[in-house]
N, C-alpha and C positions, 0 to 999 in steps of 0.2 A: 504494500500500500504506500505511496508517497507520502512526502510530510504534508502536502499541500490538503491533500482527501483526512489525510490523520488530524489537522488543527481544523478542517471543515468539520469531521464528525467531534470532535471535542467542543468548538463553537456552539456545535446546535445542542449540546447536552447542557452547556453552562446557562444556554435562553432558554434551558426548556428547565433545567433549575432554577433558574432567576424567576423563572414566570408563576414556577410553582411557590415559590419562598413567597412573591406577592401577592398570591391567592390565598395560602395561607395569613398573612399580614392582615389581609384583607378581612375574612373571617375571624379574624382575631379584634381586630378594628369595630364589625358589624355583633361580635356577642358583646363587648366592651358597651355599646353605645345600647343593647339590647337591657342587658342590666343596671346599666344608668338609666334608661326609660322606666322597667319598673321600678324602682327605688323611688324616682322622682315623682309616680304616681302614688305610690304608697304611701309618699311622704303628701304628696298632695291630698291624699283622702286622709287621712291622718288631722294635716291641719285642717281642713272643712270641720271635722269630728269637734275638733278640739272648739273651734270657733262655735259649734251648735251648740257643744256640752255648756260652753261659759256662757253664753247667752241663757240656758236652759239652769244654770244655775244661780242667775241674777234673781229677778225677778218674775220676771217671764208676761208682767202685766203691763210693759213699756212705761217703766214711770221709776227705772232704779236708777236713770242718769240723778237725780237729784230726789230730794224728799218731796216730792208735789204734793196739793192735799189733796184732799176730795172733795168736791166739785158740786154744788146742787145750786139748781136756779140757773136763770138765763146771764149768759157771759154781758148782756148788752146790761145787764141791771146799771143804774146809780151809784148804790151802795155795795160795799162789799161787808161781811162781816166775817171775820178770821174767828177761828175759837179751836183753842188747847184743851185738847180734855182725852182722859184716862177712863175706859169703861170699868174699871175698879175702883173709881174715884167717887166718893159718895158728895162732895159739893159739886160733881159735875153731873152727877144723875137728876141734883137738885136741880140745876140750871135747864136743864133737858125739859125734867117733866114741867117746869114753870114757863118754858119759852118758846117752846115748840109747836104748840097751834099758831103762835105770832109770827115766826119765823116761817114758818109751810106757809100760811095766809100770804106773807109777802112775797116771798119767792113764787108762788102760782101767781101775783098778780105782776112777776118782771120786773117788781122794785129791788129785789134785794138776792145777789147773792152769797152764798157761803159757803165757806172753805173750813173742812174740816182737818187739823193738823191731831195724828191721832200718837200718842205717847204711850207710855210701858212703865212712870215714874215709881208706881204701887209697887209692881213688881221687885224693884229694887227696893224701896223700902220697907217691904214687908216678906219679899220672897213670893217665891211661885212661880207661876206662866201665865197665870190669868186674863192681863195687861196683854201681855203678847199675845195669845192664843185668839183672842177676841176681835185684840185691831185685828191679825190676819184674816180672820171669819168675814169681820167687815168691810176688808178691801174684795174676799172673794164675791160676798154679797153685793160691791159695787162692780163684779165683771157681770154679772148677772142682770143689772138695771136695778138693785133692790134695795141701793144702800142704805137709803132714809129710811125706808120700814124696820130692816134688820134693826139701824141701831139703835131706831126708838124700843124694839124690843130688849135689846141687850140692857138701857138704862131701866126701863121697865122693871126686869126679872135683874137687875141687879145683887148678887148677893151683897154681905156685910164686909167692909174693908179687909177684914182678916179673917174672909174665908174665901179660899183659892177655889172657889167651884168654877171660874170660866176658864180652868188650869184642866179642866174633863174635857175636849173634844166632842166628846158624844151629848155633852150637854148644849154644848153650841150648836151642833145639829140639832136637838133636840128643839130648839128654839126657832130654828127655822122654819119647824112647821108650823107655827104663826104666823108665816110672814107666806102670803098666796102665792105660787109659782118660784119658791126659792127651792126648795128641796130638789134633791137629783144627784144623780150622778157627777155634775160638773163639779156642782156646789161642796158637794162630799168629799170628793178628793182631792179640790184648792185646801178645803181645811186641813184635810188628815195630812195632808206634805208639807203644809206651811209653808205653800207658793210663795206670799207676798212677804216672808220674811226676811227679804232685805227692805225690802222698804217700811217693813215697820221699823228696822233697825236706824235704820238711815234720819227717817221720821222723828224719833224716839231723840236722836244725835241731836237736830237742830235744831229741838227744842231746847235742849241742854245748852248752847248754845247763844240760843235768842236772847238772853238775858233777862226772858221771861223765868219765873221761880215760884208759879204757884199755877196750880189747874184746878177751875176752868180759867184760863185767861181766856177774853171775851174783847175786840179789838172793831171799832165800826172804821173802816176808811185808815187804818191805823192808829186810832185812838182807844187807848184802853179807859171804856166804857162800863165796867165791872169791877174795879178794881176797890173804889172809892168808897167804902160804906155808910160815910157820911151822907154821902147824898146817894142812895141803890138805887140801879136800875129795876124797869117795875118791865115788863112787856109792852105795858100801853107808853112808855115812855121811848122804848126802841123803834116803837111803832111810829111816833110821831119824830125822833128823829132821821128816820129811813123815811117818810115821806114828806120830808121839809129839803131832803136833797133830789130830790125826784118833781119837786112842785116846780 
């Protein structure tokens, strides 16, 4: 065989190894990028997870960005009236049962809304859950449409300062069946998870905070209009001032 045929069949072995070494390469190249694909998905479903879990652990009732309160009456009203109160708090159940045909009356007729900012202070100073257990009942009963009725029941069937009965669950359900179309399943198991406890917490915080230091604190337009007991607020006096800002 000549050297010329000899470096010709050597040539074509070294491109036909060359060409295998790059297919090889190549394959190596194409699982390389094949397992960084799934990693990068796994890792992508992973964080969606992640991002559903945390939202799903917040509050879940769009309202854990900050302490918001709750809401009744029409946004367009005149008046606003703010009010701090504890469903364990026996001067705010007084305030309740003494104010509240006033309050409903104005609010049905677009004079007046209010903002309920709801606390947990009992709780701490007396022990228990009851404070908590209750605002969260009450925020589930406001995913419901129910809030108002709930919590006039909660002040209603009030127990005694130091006794932890709204610390039972089954009693706050219980409760609900006075309240027309709150019971169910929904309503059942916002309670028993205690959905809305961050934001009782959160809630619970700012009042701590406000520089407020006694519930029910009672605020028309930002004026604390309950505090004074020299001169008390009567109903018929809330009345006339929520319609002297509306006149």
């Amino acid at each position: 065989m000549s050297q010329k045929n000899r470096e010709g069949k050597r040539s074509a072995r070294e491109r036909l190894r060359e060409q295998r070494e790059r297919e090889r390469a190549a394959d190596k190249r194409l699982r390389v990028l094949k397992v960084a694909g799934a990693m990068a998905a796994v890792l992508g479903v992973a964080a969606v997870t992640g991002v559903v879990v945390a939202n799903q652990g917040d509050d879940g009732g769009g309202d854990t960005a900050s302490a918001k309160p709750i809401t009744q009456g029409t946004g367009r009203a005149a008046a606003t009236l703010t009010v701090y109160e504890d469903f364990r708090c026996p001067a705010c159940a007084q305030f309740e049962n003494a104010f509240r045909g006033t309050i409903r009356e104005l609010e049905e007729a677009g004079k007046l809304k209010t903002e309920y900012h709801i606390v947990t202070i009992i709780d701490g100073n007396m022990g228990g859950n009851g404070s908590k257990y209750a605002a969260n009942a009450a925020a589930c009963a406001r995913d419901q449409g129910k809030f108002r009725p709930y919590h006039d029941v909660l002040f209603s069937n009030q127990p005694g300062e130091q006794d932890d009965a709204f610390g039972d669950k089954k009693r706050l359900l219980r409760l609900a069946g006075k309240v027309e179309g709150l019971e169910g399943p929904a309503f059942e198991k916002c309670v028993e998870d205690g959905r809305h406890g961050t934001w009782v917490e959160r809630s619970n915080n700012a009042f701590l905070e406000s520089g407020h230091n006694a519930t029910p604190t009672v605020l028309l337009d930002g004026e604390n209009v309950y505090a004074d007991q020299s001169d008390p607020l009567t109903p018929e006096k809330l009345k006339r001032m929520v319609e002297a800002k509306t006149a």
